[in-house]
C-alpha positions in Angstrom: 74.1 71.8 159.3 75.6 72.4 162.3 79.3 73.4 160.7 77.0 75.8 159.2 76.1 77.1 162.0 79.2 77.2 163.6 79.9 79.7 160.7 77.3 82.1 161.4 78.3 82.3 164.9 81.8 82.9 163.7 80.0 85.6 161.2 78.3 87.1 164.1 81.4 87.6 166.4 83.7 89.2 163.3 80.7 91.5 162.4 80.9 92.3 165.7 84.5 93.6 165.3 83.1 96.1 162.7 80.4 97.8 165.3 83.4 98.3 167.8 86.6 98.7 166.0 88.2 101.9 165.8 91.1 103.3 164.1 92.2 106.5 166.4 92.5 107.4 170.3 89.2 107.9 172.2 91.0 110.4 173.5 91.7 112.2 170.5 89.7 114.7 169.3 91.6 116.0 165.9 90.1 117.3 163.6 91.6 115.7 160.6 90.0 112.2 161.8 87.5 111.2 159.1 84.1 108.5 160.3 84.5 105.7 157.5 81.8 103.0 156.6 82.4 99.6 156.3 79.3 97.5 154.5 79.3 94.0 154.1 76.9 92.5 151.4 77.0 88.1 150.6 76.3 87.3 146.8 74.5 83.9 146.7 75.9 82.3 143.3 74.9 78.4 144.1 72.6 77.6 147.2 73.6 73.8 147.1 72.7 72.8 150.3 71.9 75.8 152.2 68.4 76.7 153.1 66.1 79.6 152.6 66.5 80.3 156.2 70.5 80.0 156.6 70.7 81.6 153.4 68.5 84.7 154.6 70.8 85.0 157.9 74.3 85.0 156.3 72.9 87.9 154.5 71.3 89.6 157.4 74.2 89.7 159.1 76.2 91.5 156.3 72.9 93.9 155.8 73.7 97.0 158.5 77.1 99.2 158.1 79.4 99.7 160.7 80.9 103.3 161.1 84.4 103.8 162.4 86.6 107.0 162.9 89.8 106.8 161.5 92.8 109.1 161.3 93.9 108.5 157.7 92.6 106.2 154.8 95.5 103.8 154.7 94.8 103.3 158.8 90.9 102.3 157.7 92.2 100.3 154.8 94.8 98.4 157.3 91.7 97.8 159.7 89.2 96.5 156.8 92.6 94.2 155.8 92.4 92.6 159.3 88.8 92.2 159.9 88.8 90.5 156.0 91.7 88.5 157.2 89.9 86.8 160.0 86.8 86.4 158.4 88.9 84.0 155.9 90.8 82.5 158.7 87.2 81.8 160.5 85.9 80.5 157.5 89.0 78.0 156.5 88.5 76.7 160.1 84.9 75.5 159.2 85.7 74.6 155.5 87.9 71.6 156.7 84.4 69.8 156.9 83.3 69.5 153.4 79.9 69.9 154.1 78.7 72.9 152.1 78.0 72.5 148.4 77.4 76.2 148.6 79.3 79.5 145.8 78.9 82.4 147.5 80.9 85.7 148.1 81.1 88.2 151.0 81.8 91.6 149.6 83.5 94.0 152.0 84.0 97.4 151.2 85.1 100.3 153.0 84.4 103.9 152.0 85.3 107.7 153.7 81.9 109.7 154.3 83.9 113.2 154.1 85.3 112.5 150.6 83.1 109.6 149.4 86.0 107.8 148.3 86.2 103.8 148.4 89.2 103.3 150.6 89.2 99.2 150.2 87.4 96.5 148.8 88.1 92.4 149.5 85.9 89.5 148.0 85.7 86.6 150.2 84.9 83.3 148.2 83.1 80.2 149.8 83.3 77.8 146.6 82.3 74.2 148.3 83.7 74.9 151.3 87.1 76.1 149.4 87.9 79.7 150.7 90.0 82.8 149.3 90.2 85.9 149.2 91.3 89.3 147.0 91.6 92.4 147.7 91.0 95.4 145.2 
């Protein structure tokens, strides 16, 4: 239980990197910069030993897009690449426990608003506390 919640913590700090991450200059006011959105949704496929109530706040957590400005798509893409990456590094760290009996996936996807056009798309698996992850 409390690896668990180790992991939402860990959950709550990278979503955090979503809210504040941005791909361009502050100072840069071009034109050509596009605002991206970057949605996170978790896919319950076995509860095992996870509760109504953790189950309900890993997918709260994942609920609210994050917009960031970006110059080009393969600069999103390369910032949706590194938040994915440590949400799998954060995750290993807490799978060495073998606690969970929990499938699940957290779905990240990451689309430009001007075109409409999905940019980048990783699944993160949590299968019993083994983790991986693909990107599409």
């Amino acid at each position: 239980m409390k690896k668990f919640q180790m992991m939402m913590a860990t959950v709550l700090v990278a979503l955090m990197a979503f809210a504040v991450q941005s791909c361009g200059s502050d100072d840069n006011d071009d034109l050509s910069s596009s605002p991206y959105e970057i949605t996170g949704a978790v896919n319950i496929q076995q509860k095992g030993n996870l509760t109504d109530e953790e189950i309900a706040t890993l997918k709260e957590k994942f609920a609210k897009p994050a917009t960031v400005t970006c110059l080009t798509d393969q600069m999103a893409e390369s910032a949706t690449d590194k938040v994915a990456q440590n949400y799998i590094s954060s995750l290993k760290e807490i799978a060495g426990t073998g606690e969970s009996t929990a499938v699940f996936t957290i779905t990240i996807t990451t689309t430009n608003l001007k075109t409409k056009k999905q940019v980048c798309k990783w699944d993160i698996e949590w299968n019993k506390g083994s983790v991986s992850g693909k990107k599409y």
